[in-house]
N, CA, C and O atoms as CSV, one atom per row, in Angstrom:
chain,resi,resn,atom,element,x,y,z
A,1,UNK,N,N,-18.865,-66.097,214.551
A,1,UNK,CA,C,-19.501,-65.918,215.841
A,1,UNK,C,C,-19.845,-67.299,216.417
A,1,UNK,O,O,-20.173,-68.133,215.573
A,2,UNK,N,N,-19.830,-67.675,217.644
A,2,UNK,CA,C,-20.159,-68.703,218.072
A,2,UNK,C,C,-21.235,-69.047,218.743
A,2,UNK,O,O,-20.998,-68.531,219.835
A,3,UNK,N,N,-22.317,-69.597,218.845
A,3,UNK,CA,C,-23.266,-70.033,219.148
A,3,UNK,C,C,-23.406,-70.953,220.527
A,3,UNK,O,O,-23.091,-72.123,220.745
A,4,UNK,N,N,-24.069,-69.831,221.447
A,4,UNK,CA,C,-23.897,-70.807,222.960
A,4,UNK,C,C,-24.100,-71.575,222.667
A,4,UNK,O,O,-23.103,-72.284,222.524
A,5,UNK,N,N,-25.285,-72.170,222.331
A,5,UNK,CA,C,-25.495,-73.306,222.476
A,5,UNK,C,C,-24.626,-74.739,221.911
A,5,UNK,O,O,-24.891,-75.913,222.168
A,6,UNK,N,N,-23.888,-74.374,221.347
A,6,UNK,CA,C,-22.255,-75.096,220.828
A,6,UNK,C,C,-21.401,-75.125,222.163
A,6,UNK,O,O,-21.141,-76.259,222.564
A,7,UNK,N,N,-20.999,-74.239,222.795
A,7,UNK,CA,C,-19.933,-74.543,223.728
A,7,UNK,C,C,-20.688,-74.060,225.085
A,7,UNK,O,O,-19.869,-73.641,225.902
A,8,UNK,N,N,-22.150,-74.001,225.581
A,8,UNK,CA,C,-22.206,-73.592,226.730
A,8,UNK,C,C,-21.744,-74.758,227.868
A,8,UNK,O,O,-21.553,-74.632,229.077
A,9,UNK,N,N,-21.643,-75.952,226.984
A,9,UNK,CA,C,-21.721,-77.402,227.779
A,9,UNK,C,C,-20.144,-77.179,228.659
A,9,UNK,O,O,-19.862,-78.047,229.484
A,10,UNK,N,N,-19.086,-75.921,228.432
A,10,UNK,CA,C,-18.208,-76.167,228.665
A,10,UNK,C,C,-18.085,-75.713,229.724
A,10,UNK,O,O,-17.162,-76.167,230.399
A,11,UNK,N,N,-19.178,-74.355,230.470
A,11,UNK,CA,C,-18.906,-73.889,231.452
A,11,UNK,C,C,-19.968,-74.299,232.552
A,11,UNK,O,O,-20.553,-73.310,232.994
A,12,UNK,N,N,-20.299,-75.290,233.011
A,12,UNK,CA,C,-21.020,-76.300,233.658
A,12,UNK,C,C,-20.288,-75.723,235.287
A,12,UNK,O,O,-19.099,-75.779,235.602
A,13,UNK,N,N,-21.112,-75.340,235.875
A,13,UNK,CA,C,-20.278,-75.065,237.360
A,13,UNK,C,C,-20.668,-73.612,237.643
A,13,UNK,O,O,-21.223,-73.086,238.607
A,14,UNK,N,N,-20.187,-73.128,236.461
A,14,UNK,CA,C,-20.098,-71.446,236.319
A,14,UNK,C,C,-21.404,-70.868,236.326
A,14,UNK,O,O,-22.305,-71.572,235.869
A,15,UNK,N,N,-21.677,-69.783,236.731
A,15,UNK,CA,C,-22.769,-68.953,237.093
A,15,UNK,C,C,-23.939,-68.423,235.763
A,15,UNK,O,O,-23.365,-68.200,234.698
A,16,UNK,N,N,-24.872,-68.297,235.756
A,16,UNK,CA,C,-25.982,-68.398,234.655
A,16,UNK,C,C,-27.045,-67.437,234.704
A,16,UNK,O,O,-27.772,-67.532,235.694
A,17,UNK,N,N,-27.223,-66.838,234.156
A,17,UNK,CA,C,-28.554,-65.942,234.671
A,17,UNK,C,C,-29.900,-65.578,233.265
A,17,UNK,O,O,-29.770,-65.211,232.098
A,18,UNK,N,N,-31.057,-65.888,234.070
A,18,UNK,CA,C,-32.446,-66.326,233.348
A,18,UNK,C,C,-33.269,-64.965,233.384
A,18,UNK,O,O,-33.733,-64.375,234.359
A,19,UNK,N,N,-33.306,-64.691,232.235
A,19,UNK,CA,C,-34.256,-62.700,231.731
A,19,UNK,C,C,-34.854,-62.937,231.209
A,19,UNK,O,O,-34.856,-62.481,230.066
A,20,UNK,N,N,-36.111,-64.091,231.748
A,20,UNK,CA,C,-37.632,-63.908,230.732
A,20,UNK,C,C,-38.286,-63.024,230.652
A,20,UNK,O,O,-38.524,-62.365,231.663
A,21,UNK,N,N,-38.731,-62.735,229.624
A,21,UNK,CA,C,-39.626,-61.169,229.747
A,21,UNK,C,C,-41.219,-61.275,230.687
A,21,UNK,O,O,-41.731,-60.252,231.142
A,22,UNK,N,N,-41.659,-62.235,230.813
A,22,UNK,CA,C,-42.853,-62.836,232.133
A,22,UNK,C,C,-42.082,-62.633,233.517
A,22,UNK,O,O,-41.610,-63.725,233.831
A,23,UNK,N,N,-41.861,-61.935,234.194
A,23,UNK,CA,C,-41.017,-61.385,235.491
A,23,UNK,C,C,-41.215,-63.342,236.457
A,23,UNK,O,O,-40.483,-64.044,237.155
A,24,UNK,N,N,-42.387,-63.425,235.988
A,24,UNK,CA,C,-43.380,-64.442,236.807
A,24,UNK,C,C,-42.702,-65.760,237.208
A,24,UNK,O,O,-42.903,-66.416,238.229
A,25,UNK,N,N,-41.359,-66.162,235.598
A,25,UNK,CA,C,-40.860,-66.881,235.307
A,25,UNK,C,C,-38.783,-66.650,235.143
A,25,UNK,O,O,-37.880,-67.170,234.487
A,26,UNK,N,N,-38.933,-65.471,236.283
A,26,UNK,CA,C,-37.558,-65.575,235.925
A,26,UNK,C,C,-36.920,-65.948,237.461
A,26,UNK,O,O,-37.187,-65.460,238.559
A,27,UNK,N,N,-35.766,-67.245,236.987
A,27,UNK,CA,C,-34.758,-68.200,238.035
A,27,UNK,C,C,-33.858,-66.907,238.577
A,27,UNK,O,O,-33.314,-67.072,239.669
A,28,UNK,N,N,-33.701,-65.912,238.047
A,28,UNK,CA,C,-32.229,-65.244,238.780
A,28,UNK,C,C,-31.287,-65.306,238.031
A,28,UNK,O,O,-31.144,-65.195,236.814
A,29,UNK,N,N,-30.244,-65.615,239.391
A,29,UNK,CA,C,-28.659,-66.137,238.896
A,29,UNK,C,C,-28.691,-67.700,239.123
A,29,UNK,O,O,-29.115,-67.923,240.257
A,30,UNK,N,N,-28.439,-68.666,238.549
A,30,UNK,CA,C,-28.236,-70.098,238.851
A,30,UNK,C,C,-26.709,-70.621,238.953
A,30,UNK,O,O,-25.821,-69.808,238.693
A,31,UNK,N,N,-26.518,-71.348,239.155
A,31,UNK,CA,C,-25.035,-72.228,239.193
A,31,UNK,C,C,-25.511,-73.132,237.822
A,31,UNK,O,O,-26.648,-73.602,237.842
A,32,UNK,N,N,-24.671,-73.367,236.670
A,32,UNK,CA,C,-25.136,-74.333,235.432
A,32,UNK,C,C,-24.911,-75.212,236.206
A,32,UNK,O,O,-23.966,-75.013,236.968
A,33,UNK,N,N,-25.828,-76.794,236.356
A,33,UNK,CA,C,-25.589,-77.671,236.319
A,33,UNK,C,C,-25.867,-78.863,234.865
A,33,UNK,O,O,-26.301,-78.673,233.729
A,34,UNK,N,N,-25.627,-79.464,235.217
A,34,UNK,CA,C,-25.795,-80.891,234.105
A,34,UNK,C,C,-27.610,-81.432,233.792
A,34,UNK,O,O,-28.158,-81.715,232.726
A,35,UNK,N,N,-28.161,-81.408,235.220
A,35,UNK,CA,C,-29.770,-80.992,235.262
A,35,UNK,C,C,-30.353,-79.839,234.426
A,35,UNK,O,O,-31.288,-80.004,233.642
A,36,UNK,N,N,-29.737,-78.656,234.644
A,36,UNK,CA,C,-30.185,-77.382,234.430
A,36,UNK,C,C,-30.037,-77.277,232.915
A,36,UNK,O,O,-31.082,-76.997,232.326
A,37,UNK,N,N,-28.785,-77.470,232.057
A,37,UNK,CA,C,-28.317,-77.323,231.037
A,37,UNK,C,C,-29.262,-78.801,229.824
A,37,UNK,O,O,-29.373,-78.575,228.619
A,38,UNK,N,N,-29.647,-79.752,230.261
A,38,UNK,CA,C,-30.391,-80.491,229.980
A,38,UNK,C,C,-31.983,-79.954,229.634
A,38,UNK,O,O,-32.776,-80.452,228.836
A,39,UNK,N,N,-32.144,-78.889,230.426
A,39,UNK,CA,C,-33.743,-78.150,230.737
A,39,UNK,C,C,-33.596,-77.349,229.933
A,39,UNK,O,O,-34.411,-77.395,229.012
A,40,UNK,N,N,-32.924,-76.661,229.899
A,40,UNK,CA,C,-32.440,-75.349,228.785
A,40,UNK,C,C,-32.468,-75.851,227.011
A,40,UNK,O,O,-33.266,-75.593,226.110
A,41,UNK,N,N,-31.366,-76.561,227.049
A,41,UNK,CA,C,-30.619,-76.942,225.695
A,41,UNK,C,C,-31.783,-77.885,225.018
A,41,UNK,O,O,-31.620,-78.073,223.812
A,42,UNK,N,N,-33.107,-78.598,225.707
A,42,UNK,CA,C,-33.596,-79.065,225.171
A,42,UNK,C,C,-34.635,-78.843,223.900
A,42,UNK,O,O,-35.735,-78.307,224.033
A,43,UNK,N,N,-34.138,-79.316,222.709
A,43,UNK,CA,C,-34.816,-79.166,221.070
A,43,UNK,C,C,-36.467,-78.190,221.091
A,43,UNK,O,O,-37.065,-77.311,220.471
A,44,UNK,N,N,-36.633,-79.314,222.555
A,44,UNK,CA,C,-38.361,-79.053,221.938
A,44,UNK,C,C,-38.475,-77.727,222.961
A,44,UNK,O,O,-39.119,-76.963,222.242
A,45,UNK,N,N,-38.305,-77.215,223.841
A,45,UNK,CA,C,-38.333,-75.831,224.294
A,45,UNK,C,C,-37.567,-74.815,223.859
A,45,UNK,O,O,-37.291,-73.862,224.587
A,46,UNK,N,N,-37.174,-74.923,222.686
A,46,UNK,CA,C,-36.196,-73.394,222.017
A,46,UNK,C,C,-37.147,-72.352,221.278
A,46,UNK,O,O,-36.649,-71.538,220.500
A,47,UNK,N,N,-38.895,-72.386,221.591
A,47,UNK,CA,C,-39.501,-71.653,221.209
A,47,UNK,C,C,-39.163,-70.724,221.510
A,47,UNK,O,O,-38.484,-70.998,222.499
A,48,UNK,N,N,-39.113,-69.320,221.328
A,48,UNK,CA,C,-38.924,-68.327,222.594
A,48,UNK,C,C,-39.889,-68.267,223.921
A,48,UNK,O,O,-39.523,-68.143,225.090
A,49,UNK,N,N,-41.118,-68.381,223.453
A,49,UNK,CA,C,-42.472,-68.479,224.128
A,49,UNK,C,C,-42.026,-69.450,225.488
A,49,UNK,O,O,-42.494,-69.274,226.613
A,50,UNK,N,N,-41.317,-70.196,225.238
A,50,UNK,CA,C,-41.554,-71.077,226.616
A,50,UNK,C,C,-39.773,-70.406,227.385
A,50,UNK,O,O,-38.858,-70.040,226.648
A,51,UNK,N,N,-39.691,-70.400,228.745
A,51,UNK,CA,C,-39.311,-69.961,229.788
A,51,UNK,C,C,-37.818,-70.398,229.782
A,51,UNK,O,O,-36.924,-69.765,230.344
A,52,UNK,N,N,-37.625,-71.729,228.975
A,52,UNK,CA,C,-36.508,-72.732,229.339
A,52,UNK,C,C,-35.684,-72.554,227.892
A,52,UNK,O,O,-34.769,-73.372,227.803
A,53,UNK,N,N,-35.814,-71.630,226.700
A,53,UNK,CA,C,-35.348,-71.371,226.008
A,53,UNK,C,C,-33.798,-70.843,226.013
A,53,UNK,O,O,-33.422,-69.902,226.714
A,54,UNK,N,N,-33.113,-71.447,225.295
A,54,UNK,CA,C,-31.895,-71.098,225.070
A,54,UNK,C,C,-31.760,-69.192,225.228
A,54,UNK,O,O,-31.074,-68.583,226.048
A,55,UNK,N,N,-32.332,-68.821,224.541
A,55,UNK,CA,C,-32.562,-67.573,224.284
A,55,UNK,C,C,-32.548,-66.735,225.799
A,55,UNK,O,O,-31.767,-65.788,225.892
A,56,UNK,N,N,-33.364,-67.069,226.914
A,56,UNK,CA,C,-33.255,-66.206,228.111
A,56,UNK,C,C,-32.377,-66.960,228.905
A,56,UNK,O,O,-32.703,-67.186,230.071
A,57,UNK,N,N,-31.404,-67.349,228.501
A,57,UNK,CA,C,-30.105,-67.735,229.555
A,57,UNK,C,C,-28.925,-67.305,228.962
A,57,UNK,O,O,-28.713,-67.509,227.766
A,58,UNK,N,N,-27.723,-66.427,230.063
A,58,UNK,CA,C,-26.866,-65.914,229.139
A,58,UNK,C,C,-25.910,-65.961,230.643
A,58,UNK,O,O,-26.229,-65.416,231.699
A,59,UNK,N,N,-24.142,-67.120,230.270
A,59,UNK,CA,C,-23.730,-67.541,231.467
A,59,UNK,C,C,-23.279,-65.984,231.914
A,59,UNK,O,O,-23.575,-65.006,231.227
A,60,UNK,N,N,-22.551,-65.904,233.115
A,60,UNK,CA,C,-21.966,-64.920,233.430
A,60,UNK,C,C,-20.669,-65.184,233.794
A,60,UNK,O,O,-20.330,-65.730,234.844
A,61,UNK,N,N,-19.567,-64.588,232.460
A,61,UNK,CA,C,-18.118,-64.667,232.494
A,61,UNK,C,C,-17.528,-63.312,232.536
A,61,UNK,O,O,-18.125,-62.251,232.719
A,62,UNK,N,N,-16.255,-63.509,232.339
A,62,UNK,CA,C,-15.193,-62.671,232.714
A,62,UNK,C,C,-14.726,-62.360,231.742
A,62,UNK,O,O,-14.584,-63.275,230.930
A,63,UNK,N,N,-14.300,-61.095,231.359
A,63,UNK,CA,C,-12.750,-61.179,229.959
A,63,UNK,C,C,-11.609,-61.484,229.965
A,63,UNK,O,O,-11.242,-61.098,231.076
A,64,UNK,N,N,-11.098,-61.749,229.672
A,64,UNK,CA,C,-9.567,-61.927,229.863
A,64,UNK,C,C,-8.454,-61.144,230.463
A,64,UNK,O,O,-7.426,-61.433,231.076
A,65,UNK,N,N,-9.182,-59.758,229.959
A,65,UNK,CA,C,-8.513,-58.552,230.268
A,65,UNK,C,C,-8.938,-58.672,231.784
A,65,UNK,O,O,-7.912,-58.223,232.296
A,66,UNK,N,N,-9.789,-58.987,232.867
A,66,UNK,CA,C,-9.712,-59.179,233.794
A,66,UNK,C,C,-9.067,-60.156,234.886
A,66,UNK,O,O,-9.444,-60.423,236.027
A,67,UNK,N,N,-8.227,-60.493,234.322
A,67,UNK,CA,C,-7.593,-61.544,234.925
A,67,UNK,C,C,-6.843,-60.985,236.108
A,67,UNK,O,O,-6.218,-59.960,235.835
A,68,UNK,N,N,-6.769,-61.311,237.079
A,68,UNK,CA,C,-5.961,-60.979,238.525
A,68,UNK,C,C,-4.542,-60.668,238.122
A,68,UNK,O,O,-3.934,-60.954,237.091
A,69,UNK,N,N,-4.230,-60.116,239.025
A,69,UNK,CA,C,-2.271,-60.741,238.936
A,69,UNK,C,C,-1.863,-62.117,239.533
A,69,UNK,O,O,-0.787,-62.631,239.228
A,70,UNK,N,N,-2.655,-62.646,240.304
A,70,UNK,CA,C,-2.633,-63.959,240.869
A,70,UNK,C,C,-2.343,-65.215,239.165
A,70,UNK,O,O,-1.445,-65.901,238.678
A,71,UNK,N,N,-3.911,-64.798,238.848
A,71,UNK,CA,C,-4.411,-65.206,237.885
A,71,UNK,C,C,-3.395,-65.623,236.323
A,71,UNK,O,O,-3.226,-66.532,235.510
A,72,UNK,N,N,-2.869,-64.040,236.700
A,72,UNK,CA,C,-2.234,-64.434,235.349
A,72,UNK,C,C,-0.981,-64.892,235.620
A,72,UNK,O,O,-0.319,-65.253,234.647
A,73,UNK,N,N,-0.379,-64.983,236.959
A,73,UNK,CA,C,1.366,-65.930,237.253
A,73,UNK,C,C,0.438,-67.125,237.156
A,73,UNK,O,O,1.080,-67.964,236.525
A,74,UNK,N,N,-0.769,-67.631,237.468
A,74,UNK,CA,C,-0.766,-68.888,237.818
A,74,UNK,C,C,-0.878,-69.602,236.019
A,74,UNK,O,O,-0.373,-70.693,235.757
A,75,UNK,N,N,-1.558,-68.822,235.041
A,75,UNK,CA,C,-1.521,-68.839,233.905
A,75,UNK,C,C,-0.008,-68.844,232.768
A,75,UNK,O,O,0.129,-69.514,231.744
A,76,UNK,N,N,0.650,-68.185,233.183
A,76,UNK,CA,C,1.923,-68.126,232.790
A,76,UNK,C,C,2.821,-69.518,233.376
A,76,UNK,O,O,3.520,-70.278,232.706
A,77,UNK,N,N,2.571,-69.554,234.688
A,77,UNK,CA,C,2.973,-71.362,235.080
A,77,UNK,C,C,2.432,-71.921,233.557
A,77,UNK,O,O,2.946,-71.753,232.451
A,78,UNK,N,N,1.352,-72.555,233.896
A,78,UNK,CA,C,0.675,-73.264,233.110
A,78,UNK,C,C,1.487,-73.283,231.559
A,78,UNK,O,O,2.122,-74.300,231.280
A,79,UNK,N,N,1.444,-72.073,230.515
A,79,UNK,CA,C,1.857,-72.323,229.464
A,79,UNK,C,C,3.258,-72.249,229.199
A,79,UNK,O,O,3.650,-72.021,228.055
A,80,UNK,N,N,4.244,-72.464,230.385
A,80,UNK,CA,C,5.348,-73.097,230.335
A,80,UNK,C,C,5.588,-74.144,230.649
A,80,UNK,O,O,6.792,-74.355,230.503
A,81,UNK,N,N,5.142,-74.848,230.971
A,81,UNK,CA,C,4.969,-76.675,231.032
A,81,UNK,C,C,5.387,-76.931,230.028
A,81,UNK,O,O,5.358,-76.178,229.055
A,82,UNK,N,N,6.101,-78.605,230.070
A,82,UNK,CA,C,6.569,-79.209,228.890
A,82,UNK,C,C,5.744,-80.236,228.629
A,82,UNK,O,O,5.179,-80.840,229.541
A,83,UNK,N,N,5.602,-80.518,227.459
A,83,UNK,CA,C,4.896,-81.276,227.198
A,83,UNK,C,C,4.118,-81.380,225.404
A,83,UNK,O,O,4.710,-80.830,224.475
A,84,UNK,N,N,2.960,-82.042,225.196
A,84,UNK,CA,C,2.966,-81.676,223.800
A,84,UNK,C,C,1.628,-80.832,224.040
A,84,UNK,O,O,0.711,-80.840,224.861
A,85,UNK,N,N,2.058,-79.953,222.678
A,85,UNK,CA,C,1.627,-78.405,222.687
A,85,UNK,C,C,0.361,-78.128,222.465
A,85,UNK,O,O,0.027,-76.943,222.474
A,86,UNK,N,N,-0.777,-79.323,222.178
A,86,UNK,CA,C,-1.765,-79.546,221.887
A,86,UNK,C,C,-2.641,-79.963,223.477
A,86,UNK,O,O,-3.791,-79.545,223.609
A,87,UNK,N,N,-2.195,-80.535,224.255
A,87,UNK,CA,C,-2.216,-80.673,225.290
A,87,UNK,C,C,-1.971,-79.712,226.024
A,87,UNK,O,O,-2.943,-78.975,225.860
A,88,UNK,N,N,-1.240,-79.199,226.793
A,88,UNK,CA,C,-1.025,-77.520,227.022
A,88,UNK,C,C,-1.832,-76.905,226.847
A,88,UNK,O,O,-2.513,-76.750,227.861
A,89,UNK,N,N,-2.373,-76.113,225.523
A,89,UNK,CA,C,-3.212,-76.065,225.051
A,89,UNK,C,C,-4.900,-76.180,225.570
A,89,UNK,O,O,-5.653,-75.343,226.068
A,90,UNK,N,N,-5.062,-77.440,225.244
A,90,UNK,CA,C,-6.242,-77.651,225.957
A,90,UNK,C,C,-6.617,-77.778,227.828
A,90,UNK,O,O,-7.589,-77.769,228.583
A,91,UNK,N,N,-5.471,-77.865,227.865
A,91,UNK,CA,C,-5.528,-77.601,229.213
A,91,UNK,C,C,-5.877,-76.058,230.441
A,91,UNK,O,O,-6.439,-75.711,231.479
A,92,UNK,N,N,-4.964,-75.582,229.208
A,92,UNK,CA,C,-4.807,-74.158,229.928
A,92,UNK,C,C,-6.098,-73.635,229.223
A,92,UNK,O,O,-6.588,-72.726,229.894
A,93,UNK,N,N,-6.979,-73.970,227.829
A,93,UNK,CA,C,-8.361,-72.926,227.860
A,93,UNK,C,C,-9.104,-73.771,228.682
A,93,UNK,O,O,-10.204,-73.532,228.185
A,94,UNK,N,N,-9.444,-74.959,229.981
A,94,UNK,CA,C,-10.368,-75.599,230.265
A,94,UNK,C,C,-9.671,-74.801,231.862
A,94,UNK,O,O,-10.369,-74.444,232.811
A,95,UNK,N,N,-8.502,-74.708,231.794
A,95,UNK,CA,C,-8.481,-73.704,233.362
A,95,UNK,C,C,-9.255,-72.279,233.563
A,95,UNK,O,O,-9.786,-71.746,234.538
A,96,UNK,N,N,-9.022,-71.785,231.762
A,96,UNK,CA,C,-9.510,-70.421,231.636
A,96,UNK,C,C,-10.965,-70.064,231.947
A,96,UNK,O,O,-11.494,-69.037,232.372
A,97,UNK,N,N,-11.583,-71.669,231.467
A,97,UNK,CA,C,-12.890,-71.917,231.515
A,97,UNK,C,C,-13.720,-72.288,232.620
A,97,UNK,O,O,-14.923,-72.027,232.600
A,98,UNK,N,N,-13.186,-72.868,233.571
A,98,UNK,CA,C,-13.448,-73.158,235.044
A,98,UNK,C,C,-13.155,-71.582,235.539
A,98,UNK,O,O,-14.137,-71.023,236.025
A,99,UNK,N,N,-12.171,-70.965,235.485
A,99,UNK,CA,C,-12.446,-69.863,236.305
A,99,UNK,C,C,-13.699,-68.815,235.626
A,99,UNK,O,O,-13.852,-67.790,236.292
A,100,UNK,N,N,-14.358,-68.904,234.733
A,100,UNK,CA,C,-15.246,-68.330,234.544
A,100,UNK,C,C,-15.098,-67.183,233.411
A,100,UNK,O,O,-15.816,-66.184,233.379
A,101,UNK,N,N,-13.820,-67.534,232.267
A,101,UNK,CA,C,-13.468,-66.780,231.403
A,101,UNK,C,C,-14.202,-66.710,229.948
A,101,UNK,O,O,-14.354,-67.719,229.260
A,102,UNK,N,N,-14.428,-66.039,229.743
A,102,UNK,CA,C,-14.980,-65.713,228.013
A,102,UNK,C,C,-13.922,-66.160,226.952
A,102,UNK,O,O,-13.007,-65.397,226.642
A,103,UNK,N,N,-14.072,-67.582,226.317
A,103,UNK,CA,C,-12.533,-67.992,225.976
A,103,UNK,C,C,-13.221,-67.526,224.563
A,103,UNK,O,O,-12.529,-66.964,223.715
A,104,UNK,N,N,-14.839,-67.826,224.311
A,104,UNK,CA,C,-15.523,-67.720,223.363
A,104,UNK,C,C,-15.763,-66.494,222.637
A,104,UNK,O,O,-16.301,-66.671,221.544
A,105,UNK,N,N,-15.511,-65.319,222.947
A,105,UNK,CA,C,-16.397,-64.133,222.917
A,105,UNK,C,C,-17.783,-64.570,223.014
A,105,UNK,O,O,-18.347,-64.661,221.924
A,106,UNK,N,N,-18.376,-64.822,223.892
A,106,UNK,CA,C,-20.029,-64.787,223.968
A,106,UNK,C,C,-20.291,-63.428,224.511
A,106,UNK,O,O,-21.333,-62.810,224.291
A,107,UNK,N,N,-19.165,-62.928,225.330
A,107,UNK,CA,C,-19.865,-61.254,226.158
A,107,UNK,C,C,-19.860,-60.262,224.924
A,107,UNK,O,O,-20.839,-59.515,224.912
A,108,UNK,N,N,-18.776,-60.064,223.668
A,108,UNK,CA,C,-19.385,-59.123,223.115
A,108,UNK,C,C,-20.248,-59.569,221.586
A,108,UNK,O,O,-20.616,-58.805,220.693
A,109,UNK,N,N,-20.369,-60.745,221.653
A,109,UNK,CA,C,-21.952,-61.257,220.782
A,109,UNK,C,C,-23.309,-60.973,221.699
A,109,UNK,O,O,-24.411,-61.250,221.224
A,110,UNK,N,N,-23.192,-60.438,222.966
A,110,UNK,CA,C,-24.400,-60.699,223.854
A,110,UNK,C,C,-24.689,-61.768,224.439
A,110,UNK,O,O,-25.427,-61.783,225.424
A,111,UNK,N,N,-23.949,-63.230,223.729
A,111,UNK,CA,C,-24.758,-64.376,224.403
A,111,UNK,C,C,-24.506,-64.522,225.724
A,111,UNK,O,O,-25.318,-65.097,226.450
A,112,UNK,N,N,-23.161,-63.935,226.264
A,112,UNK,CA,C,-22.983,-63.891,227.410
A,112,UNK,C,C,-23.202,-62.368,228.779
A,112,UNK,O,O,-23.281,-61.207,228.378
A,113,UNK,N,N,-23.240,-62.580,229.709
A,113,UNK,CA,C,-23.174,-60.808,230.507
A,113,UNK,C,C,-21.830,-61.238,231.327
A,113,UNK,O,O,-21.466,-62.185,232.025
A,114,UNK,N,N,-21.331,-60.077,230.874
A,114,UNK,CA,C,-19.525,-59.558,231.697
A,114,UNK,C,C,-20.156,-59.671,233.135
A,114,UNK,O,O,-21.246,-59.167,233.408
A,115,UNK,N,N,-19.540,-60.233,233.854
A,115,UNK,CA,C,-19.333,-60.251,235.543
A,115,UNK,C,C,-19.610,-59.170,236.409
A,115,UNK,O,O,-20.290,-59.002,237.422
A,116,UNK,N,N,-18.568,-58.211,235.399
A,116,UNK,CA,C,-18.143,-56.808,236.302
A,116,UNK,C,C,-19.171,-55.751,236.324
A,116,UNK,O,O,-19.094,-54.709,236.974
A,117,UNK,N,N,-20.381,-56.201,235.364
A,117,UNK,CA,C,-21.093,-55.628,235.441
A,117,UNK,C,C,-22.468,-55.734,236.118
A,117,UNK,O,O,-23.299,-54.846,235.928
A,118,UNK,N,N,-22.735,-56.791,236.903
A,118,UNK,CA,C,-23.493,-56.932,237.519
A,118,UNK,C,C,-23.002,-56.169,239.160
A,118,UNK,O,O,-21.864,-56.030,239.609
A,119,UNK,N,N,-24.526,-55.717,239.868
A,119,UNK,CA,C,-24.564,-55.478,240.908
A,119,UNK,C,C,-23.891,-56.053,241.532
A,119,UNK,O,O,-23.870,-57.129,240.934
A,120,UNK,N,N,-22.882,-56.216,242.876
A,120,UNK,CA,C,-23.027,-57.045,243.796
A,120,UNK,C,C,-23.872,-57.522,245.023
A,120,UNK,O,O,-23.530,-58.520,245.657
């Protein structure tokens, strides 16, 4: 299982949402930034007790299985490129990852909430 706090640094851009149980203290939906993820991830607030805990932030991605038809020709480009295969590779999970994909399983560990399931 993977542990947000290991790879949340990857989806920086992508959408975030804060469920403190104090109503008093909850952000919403946020955009992660580099500020924000700094406030969060920091050692000395991972109590649960305090607001900025790893624990009440969970990003909001996509599955795979949701991928467009757009999505997935533009994906299929991608892993026919030549080139070396390690590269490729990392390329195409950091596209997967900008569009807002669960490359991790964090949605069915919980650390993350599926997209499709929020209100609009």
């Amino acid at each position: 299982m993977t542990d947000l706090k290991d790879v949340l640094h990857f989806y920086l851009g992508c959408k975030i949402q804060h469920r403190f149980p104090d109503k008093s203290y909850n952000e919403g939906i946020k955009t992660l930034t580099a500020s924000k993820l700094q406030q969060i991830a920091d050692p000395e607030t991972q109590d649960e007790k305090y607001w900025t805990s790893l624990k009440w932030w969970k990003p909001i991605l996509r599955k795979l299985s949701d991928m467009s038809e757009e999505e997935k020709t533009e994906y299929n480009k991608r892993k026919q490129r030549k080139g070396y295969m390690a590269q490729i590779h990392a390329d195409n999970t950091a596209w997967l990852i900008s569009k807002g994909f669960d490359v991790f399983d964090l949605i069915p560990s919980g650390h993350a909430i599926e997209a499709k399931t929020l209100q609009p």
